[in-house]
C-alpha positions as CSV (number, residue, x, y, z in Angstrom):
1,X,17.8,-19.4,-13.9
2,X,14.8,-20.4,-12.1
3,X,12.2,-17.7,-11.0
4,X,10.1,-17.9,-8.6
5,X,6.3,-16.2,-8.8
6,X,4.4,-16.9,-6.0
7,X,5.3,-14.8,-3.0
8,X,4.0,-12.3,-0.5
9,X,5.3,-8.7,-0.5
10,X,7.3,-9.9,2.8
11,X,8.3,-12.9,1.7
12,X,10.1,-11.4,-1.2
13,X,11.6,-8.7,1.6
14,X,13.0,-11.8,3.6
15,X,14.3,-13.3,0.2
16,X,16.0,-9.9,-0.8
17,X,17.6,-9.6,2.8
18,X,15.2,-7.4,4.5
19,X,14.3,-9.3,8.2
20,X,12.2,-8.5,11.3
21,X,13.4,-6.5,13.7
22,X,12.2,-4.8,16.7
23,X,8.4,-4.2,17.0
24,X,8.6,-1.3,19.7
25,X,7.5,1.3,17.2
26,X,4.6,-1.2,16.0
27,X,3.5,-2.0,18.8
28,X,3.8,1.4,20.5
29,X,1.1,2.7,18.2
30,X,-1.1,-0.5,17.9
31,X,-3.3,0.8,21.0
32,X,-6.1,-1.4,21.1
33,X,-6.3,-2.3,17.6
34,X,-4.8,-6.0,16.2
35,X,-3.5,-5.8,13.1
36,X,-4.7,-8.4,10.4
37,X,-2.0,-10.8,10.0
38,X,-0.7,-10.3,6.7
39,X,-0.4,-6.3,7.3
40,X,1.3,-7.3,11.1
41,X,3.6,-9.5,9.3
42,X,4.9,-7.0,6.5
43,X,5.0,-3.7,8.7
44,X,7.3,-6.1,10.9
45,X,10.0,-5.9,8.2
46,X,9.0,-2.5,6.3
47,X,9.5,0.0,9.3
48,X,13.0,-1.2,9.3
49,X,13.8,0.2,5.3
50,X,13.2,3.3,3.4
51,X,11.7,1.4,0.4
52,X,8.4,2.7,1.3
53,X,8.5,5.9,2.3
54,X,7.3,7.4,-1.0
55,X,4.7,4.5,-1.6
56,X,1.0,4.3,-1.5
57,X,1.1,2.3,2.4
58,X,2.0,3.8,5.5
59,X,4.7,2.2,7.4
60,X,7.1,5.2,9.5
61,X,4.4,7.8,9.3
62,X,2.5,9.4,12.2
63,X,-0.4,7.6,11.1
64,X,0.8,4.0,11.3
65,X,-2.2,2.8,13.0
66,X,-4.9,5.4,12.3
67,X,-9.0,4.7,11.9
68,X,-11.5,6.6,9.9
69,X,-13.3,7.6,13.1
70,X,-10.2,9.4,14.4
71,X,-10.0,11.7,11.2
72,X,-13.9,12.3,11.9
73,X,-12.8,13.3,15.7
74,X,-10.0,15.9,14.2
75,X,-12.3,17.3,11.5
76,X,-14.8,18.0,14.6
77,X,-11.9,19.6,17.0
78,X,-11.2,21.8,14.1
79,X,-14.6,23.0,13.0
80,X,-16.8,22.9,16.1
81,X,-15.8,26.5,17.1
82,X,-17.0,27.6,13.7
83,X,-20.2,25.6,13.9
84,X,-21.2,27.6,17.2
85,X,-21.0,30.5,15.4
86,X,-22.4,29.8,12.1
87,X,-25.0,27.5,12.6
88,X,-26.4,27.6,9.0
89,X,-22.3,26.1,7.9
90,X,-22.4,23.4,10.5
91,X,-25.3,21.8,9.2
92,X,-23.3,21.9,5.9
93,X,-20.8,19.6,7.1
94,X,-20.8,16.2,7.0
95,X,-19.3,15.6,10.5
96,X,-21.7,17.9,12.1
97,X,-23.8,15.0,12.1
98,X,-21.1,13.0,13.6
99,X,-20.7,15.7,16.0
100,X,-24.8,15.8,17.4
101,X,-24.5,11.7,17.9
102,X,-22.6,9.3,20.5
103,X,-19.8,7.4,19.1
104,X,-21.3,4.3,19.5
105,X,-24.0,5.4,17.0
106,X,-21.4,6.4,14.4
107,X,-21.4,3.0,13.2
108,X,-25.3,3.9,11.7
109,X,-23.5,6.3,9.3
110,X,-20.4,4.3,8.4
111,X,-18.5,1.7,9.5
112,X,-15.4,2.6,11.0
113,X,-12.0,1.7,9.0
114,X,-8.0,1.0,9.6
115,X,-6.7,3.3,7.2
116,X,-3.2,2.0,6.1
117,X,-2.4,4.5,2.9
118,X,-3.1,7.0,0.3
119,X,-2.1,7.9,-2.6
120,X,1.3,9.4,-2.1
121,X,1.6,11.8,-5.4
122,X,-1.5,13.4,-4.5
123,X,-3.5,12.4,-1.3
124,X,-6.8,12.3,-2.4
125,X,-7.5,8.9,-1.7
126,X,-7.2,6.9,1.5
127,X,-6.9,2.9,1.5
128,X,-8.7,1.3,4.4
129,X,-9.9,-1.8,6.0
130,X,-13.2,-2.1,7.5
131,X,-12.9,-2.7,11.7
132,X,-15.0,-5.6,11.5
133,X,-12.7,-7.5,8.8
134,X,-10.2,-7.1,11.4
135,X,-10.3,-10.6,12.9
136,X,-9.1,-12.1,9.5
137,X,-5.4,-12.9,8.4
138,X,-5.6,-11.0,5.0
139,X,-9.0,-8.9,4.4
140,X,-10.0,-7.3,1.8
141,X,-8.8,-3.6,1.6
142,X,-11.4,-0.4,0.6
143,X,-10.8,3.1,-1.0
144,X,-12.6,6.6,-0.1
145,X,-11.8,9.5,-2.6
146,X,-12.4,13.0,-0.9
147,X,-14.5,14.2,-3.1
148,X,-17.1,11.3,-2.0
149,X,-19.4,11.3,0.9
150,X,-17.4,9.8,4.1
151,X,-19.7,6.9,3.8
152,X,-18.9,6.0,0.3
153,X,-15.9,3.7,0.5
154,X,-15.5,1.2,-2.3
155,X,-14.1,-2.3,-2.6
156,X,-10.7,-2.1,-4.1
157,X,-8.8,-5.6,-3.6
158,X,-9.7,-8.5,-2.4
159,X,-7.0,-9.1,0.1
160,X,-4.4,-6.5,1.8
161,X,-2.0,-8.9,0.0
162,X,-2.6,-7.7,-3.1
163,X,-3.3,-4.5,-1.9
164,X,0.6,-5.1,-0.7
165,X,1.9,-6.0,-4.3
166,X,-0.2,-3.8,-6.2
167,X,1.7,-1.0,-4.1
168,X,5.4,-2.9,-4.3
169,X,5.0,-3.4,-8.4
170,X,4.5,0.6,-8.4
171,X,7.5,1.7,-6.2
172,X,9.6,-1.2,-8.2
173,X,8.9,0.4,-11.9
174,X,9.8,3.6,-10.4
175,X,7.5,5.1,-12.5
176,X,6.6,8.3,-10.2
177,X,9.6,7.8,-7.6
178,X,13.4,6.8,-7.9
179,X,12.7,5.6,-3.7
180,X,12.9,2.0,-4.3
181,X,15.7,2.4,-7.0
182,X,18.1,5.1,-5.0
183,X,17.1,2.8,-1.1
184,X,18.5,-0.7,-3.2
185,X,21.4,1.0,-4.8
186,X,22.5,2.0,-1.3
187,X,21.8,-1.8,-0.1
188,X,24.3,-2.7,-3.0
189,X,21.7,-3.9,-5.5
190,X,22.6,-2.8,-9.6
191,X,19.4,-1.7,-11.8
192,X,19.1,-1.7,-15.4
193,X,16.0,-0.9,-17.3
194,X,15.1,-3.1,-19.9
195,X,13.5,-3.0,-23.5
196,X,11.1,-5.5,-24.7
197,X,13.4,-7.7,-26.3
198,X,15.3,-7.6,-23.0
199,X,12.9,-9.1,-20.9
200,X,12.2,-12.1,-23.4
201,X,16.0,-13.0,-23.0
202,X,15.3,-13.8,-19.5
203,X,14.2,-17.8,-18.8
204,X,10.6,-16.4,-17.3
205,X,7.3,-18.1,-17.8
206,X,5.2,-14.8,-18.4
207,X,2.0,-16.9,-18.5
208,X,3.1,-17.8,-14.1
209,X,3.9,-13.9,-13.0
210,X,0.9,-12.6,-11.4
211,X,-0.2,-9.2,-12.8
212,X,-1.9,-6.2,-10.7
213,X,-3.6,-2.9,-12.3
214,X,-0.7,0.3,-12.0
215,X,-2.6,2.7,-9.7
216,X,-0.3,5.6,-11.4
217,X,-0.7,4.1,-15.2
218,X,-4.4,3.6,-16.1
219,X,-3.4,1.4,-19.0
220,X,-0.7,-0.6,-17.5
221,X,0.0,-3.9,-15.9
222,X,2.3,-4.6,-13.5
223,X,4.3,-7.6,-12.2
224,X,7.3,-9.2,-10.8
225,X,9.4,-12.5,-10.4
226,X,12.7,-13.0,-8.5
227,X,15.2,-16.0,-8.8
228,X,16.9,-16.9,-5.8
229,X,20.0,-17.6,-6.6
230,X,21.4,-15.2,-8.7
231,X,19.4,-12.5,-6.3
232,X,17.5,-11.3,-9.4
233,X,14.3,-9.4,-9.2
234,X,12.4,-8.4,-12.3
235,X,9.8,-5.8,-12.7
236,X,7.8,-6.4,-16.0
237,X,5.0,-3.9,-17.2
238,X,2.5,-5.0,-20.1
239,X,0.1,-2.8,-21.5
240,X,-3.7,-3.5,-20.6
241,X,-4.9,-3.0,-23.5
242,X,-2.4,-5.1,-25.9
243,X,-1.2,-6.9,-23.5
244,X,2.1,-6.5,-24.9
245,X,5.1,-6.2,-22.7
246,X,6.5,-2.5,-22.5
247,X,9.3,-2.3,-20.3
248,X,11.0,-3.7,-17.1
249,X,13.8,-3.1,-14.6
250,X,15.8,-5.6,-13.3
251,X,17.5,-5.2,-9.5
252,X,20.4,-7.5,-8.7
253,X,22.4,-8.2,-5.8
254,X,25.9,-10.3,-5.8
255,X,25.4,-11.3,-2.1
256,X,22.4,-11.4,0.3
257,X,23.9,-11.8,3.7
Protein backbone atom coordinates (compact mmCIF):
# COMPACT_ATOMS: atom_id res chain seq x y z
CA UNK A 1 0.00 0.00 0.00
CA UNK A 2 0.95 3.42 -0.68
CA UNK A 3 -0.84 6.37 1.17
CA UNK A 4 -1.16 9.32 0.18
CA UNK A 5 -1.12 12.59 2.79
CA UNK A 6 -1.30 15.60 1.13
CA UNK A 7 -4.78 16.47 0.05
CA UNK A 8 -7.58 19.01 0.31
CA UNK A 9 -10.86 18.05 2.02
CA UNK A 10 -12.33 18.01 -1.76
CA UNK A 11 -9.73 16.37 -3.17
CA UNK A 12 -10.07 13.50 -0.96
CA UNK A 13 -14.12 13.78 -1.83
CA UNK A 14 -13.14 13.38 -5.65
CA UNK A 15 -10.75 10.43 -4.65
CA UNK A 16 -13.44 8.65 -2.54
CA UNK A 17 -16.09 9.16 -5.54
CA UNK A 18 -17.87 12.17 -4.44
CA UNK A 19 -17.86 14.75 -7.78
CA UNK A 20 -19.39 18.18 -8.64
CA UNK A 21 -22.63 18.47 -9.52
CA UNK A 22 -25.08 21.09 -10.19
CA UNK A 23 -24.34 24.54 -8.53
CA UNK A 24 -28.20 25.89 -8.72
CA UNK A 25 -28.53 25.66 -4.91
CA UNK A 26 -24.92 27.48 -4.58
CA UNK A 27 -25.34 29.75 -6.55
CA UNK A 28 -28.99 30.58 -5.81
CA UNK A 29 -27.99 31.73 -2.36
CA UNK A 30 -24.52 33.38 -3.25
CA UNK A 31 -26.33 36.86 -3.81
CA UNK A 32 -23.65 39.20 -4.17
CA UNK A 33 -21.12 37.58 -2.24
CA UNK A 34 -18.07 35.41 -4.06
CA UNK A 35 -17.05 32.70 -2.23
CA UNK A 36 -13.21 32.20 -1.59
CA UNK A 37 -12.03 29.59 -3.71
CA UNK A 38 -11.26 26.85 -1.66
CA UNK A 39 -14.81 27.01 0.29
CA UNK A 40 -16.50 27.45 -3.60
CA UNK A 41 -14.64 24.53 -4.57
CA UNK A 42 -15.65 22.09 -1.59
CA UNK A 43 -19.43 23.24 -1.16
CA UNK A 44 -19.45 22.29 -5.09
CA UNK A 45 -19.14 18.65 -4.10
CA UNK A 46 -20.48 18.65 -0.28
CA UNK A 47 -24.17 19.85 -1.00
CA UNK A 48 -24.41 16.78 -3.10
CA UNK A 49 -23.84 14.17 0.24
CA UNK A 50 -25.09 13.81 3.60
CA UNK A 51 -21.50 13.47 5.10
CA UNK A 52 -21.81 16.85 6.59
CA UNK A 53 -24.91 17.44 7.85
CA UNK A 54 -24.03 16.86 11.46
CA UNK A 55 -20.53 18.61 11.04
CA UNK A 56 -19.13 21.87 12.27
CA UNK A 57 -19.60 23.64 8.34
CA UNK A 58 -22.61 24.53 6.77
CA UNK A 59 -23.35 23.11 3.42
CA UNK A 60 -27.56 22.31 2.95
CA UNK A 61 -28.52 24.62 5.69
CA UNK A 62 -30.70 27.77 5.34
CA UNK A 63 -27.69 29.63 6.16
CA UNK A 64 -25.39 28.51 3.32
CA UNK A 65 -24.23 31.89 2.58
CA UNK A 66 -25.02 34.06 5.66
CA UNK A 67 -22.82 37.26 7.06
CA UNK A 68 -22.46 38.53 10.64
CA UNK A 69 -24.25 41.73 9.73
CA UNK A 70 -27.43 39.83 8.70
CA UNK A 71 -27.64 38.10 12.25
CA UNK A 72 -27.09 41.85 13.58
CA UNK A 73 -30.21 42.93 11.11
CA UNK A 74 -32.47 39.80 12.67
CA UNK A 75 -31.43 40.48 16.32
CA UNK A 76 -32.66 44.27 15.53
CA UNK A 77 -36.11 43.08 13.77
CA UNK A 78 -36.70 41.15 16.84
CA UNK A 79 -35.88 43.46 19.64
CA UNK A 80 -36.65 46.93 18.25
CA UNK A 81 -40.33 46.82 19.41
CA UNK A 82 -39.02 46.12 22.89
CA UNK A 83 -36.51 48.89 22.78
CA UNK A 84 -39.36 51.46 22.05
CA UNK A 85 -40.83 50.58 25.06
CA UNK A 86 -38.11 49.98 27.41
CA UNK A 87 -35.67 52.45 26.61
CA UNK A 88 -33.40 51.80 29.76
CA UNK A 89 -33.15 47.63 27.98
CA UNK A 90 -32.27 48.91 24.56
CA UNK A 91 -29.34 50.66 25.60
CA UNK A 92 -28.45 47.27 27.21
CA UNK A 93 -28.08 45.60 24.04
CA UNK A 94 -25.35 45.44 22.03
CA UNK A 95 -27.17 45.87 18.65
CA UNK A 96 -28.97 48.92 19.80
CA UNK A 97 -25.96 50.56 18.94
CA UNK A 98 -26.08 48.98 15.56
CA UNK A 99 -29.60 49.96 15.41
CA UNK A 100 -28.98 54.14 16.09
CA UNK A 101 -26.09 53.93 13.15
CA UNK A 102 -26.08 53.58 9.13
CA UNK A 103 -24.94 50.33 7.86
CA UNK A 104 -22.12 51.68 6.24
CA UNK A 105 -20.81 52.77 9.67
CA UNK A 106 -21.16 49.32 11.07
CA UNK A 107 -17.91 48.57 9.87
CA UNK A 108 -16.52 51.15 12.93
CA UNK A 109 -17.76 48.45 15.34
CA UNK A 110 -16.74 45.28 13.60
CA UNK A 111 -15.96 44.05 10.49
CA UNK A 112 -18.48 42.24 8.90
CA UNK A 113 -18.01 38.26 8.38
CA UNK A 114 -19.09 35.06 6.02
CA UNK A 115 -20.13 32.82 8.53
CA UNK A 116 -19.75 29.22 7.31
CA UNK A 117 -20.38 27.03 10.72
CA UNK A 118 -20.78 26.43 14.31
CA UNK A 119 -20.39 24.10 16.41
CA UNK A 120 -22.97 21.45 15.74
CA UNK A 121 -23.29 19.70 19.40
CA UNK A 122 -23.97 22.81 20.93
CA UNK A 123 -24.14 26.19 18.84
CA UNK A 124 -22.31 28.40 20.83
CA UNK A 125 -19.76 29.22 18.55
CA UNK A 126 -19.91 30.51 14.99
CA UNK A 127 -16.93 30.09 12.37
CA UNK A 128 -16.45 33.06 10.04
CA UNK A 129 -14.34 34.72 7.54
CA UNK A 130 -13.74 38.36 7.54
CA UNK A 131 -15.50 40.23 4.18
CA UNK A 132 -12.40 41.74 3.35
CA UNK A 133 -10.36 38.28 3.17
CA UNK A 134 -12.85 37.49 0.62
CA UNK A 135 -10.82 38.15 -2.45
CA UNK A 136 -8.31 35.33 -1.52
CA UNK A 137 -8.45 31.61 -2.65
CA UNK A 138 -8.10 30.18 0.95
CA UNK A 139 -8.33 32.85 3.96
CA UNK A 140 -7.84 32.44 7.14
CA UNK A 141 -11.13 31.46 9.06
CA UNK A 142 -12.24 33.34 12.64
CA UNK A 143 -14.42 32.19 15.70
CA UNK A 144 -17.02 34.29 17.96
CA UNK A 145 -18.34 32.47 21.13
CA UNK A 146 -21.72 34.04 22.26
CA UNK A 147 -20.88 34.79 25.38
CA UNK A 148 -18.21 37.46 23.83
CA UNK A 149 -18.93 40.88 22.68
CA UNK A 150 -19.98 40.73 18.79
CA UNK A 151 -16.76 42.44 18.15
CA UNK A 152 -14.57 39.90 19.74
CA UNK A 153 -13.90 37.33 17.03
CA UNK A 154 -10.61 35.43 17.31
CA UNK A 155 -8.23 33.90 14.76
CA UNK A 156 -8.76 30.29 14.65
CA UNK A 157 -6.92 28.67 11.46
CA UNK A 158 -4.93 29.92 9.20
CA UNK A 159 -6.64 28.86 6.09
CA UNK A 160 -10.49 27.69 5.46
CA UNK A 161 -8.48 24.53 4.36
CA UNK A 162 -7.63 23.53 7.40
CA UNK A 163 -10.56 24.95 8.87
CA UNK A 164 -12.04 22.10 6.20
CA UNK A 165 -9.95 19.19 7.61
CA UNK A 166 -10.00 20.10 11.05
CA UNK A 167 -13.93 19.65 10.56
CA UNK A 168 -13.55 16.33 8.19
CA UNK A 169 -10.99 14.53 10.86
CA UNK A 170 -13.94 15.16 13.54
CA UNK A 171 -16.93 13.77 11.49
CA UNK A 172 -14.40 10.81 10.36
CA UNK A 173 -13.53 9.53 14.10
CA UNK A 174 -17.14 9.73 14.77
CA UNK A 175 -16.43 10.68 17.98
CA UNK A 176 -19.89 12.74 18.62
CA UNK A 177 -21.84 11.47 15.40
CA UNK A 178 -22.16 8.06 13.62
CA UNK A 179 -23.07 10.75 10.16
CA UNK A 180 -20.02 10.08 8.27
CA UNK A 181 -19.96 6.31 9.34
CA UNK A 182 -23.98 5.38 8.71
CA UNK A 183 -23.68 8.15 5.01
CA UNK A 184 -20.32 5.71 3.79
CA UNK A 185 -21.92 2.48 4.75
CA UNK A 186 -24.88 3.35 2.61
CA UNK A 187 -22.29 4.40 -0.31
CA UNK A 188 -20.90 0.70 0.22
CA UNK A 189 -17.77 1.61 2.20
CA UNK A 190 -16.91 -1.18 5.31
CA UNK A 191 -15.51 0.52 8.82
CA UNK A 192 -13.60 -1.06 11.42
CA UNK A 193 -12.23 0.61 14.37
CA UNK A 194 -8.86 0.01 15.17
CA UNK A 195 -6.55 -0.48 18.33
CA UNK A 196 -3.10 0.90 18.53
CA UNK A 197 -1.38 -2.03 17.44
CA UNK A 198 -3.74 -1.99 14.49
CA UNK A 199 -2.80 1.07 13.05
CA UNK A 200 1.05 0.30 13.23
CA UNK A 201 0.29 -2.82 10.97
CA UNK A 202 -0.62 -0.43 8.26
CA UNK A 203 2.50 0.70 5.76
CA UNK A 204 1.87 4.56 6.90
CA UNK A 205 4.57 7.06 7.48
CA UNK A 206 3.04 8.65 10.77
CA UNK A 207 5.79 11.29 10.74
CA UNK A 208 3.93 12.58 6.77
CA UNK A 209 0.11 12.63 8.05
CA UNK A 210 -0.74 16.09 8.92
CA UNK A 211 -2.30 16.45 12.35
CA UNK A 212 -5.22 19.12 13.41
CA UNK A 213 -6.43 19.90 17.15
CA UNK A 214 -10.09 17.79 17.79
CA UNK A 215 -12.50 20.61 18.40
CA UNK A 216 -14.69 17.96 20.54
CA UNK A 217 -11.50 16.24 22.36
CA UNK A 218 -9.33 18.94 24.05
CA UNK A 219 -6.48 16.54 24.34
CA UNK A 220 -6.62 14.88 21.05
CA UNK A 221 -5.04 14.99 17.65
CA UNK A 222 -6.53 14.18 14.67
CA UNK A 223 -5.45 13.01 11.23
CA UNK A 224 -6.00 11.06 8.12
CA UNK A 225 -4.32 9.33 5.01
CA UNK A 226 -5.98 7.36 2.14
CA UNK A 227 -4.28 4.97 -0.43
CA UNK A 228 -5.75 4.99 -3.76
CA UNK A 229 -5.80 1.90 -4.76
CA UNK A 230 -7.14 -0.28 -2.35
CA UNK A 231 -9.81 2.82 -1.70
CA UNK A 232 -8.55 2.91 1.97
CA UNK A 233 -9.02 5.85 4.22
CA UNK A 234 -7.62 5.90 7.71
CA UNK A 235 -8.52 8.12 10.54
CA UNK A 236 -5.73 8.04 13.25
CA UNK A 237 -6.12 9.95 16.71
CA UNK A 238 -2.89 10.57 18.98
CA UNK A 239 -3.13 12.06 22.20
CA UNK A 240 -1.67 15.73 22.59
CA UNK A 241 -0.18 15.32 25.32
CA UNK A 242 1.82 11.78 24.79
CA UNK A 243 1.58 12.00 21.56
CA UNK A 244 0.86 8.43 21.52
CA UNK A 245 -1.56 7.01 19.05
CA UNK A 246 -5.06 6.09 20.62
CA UNK A 247 -7.31 4.80 18.12
CA UNK A 248 -8.44 4.91 14.42
CA UNK A 249 -11.09 3.84 11.98
CA UNK A 250 -10.49 2.65 8.85
CA UNK A 251 -13.34 3.11 5.79
CA UNK A 252 -12.88 0.98 2.78
CA UNK A 253 -14.55 0.68 -0.50
CA UNK A 254 -14.05 -2.42 -3.08
CA UNK A 255 -14.94 -0.08 -6.09
CA UNK A 256 -15.02 3.68 -6.69
CA UNK A 257 -16.99 4.11 -9.88
Amino acid sequence: MSFQYDFTVTELLEKMGYTKGDDKILNDQQKDIVLPAVLHDFLSVAIHTDLFSTSDVWVRKRELIRSLYDDIEENIEDEKEYWEKDKKAARKSEYYRFYKLPKEQWKDIVPNYLLIGSDFSMGVIEFGICVTDLDQDDPPVSMHHENDSIRKWRPYTNSVSEFLMLVFCDALSCDMYDTVMDVLEKDGWDNKLLSKDEINRYAIDLNSVKKYPSFYDGNALLGCAYEEDSHTLLLIKWNETTGEIISGVAYSKDNIS
